[in-house]
Steps between C-alpha positions, in 0.01 A plus 500: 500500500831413325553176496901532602312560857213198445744218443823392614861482334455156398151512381613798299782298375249195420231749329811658260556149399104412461537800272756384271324155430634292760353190612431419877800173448683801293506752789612237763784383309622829452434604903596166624187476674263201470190514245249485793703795659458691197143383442431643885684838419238533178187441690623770769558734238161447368328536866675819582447684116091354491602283244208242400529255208743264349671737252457765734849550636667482139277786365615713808880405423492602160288811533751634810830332282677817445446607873645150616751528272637786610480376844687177454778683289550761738491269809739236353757693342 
């Protein structure tokens, strides 16, 4: 399944940023949004891609960058 349809706009948005190196503090200063907020966003992501591990979630960001990539540059233009 794609994953445009798995997650939602934000978690998309916070996954683009896991991709590009971005620390959990990172991503909420840059959304406004509090760490724990952020932190909360990451473990749904994990739940609803099968995601088990700590590293887990950064190896699927990188892998799918150029797919989020595109999605963030077309969707914030």
């Amino acid at each position: 399944m794609n994953l445009i349809n798995l997650l939602t706009r934000r978690e998309i948005e916070i996954l683009y940023y896991v991709a590009q190196g971005m620390t959990t503090e990172q991503i909420a200063e840059q959304l406004c949004l509090s760490a724990h907020t952020v932190y909360n966003h990451r473990e749904r992501i994990c739940e609803k891609l099968n995601l088990r591990g700590r590293n887990a979630l950064l190896i699927y960001a990188f892998e799918n960058k150029a797919l989020l990539t595109n999605w963030f540059t077309s969707t914030f233009r």
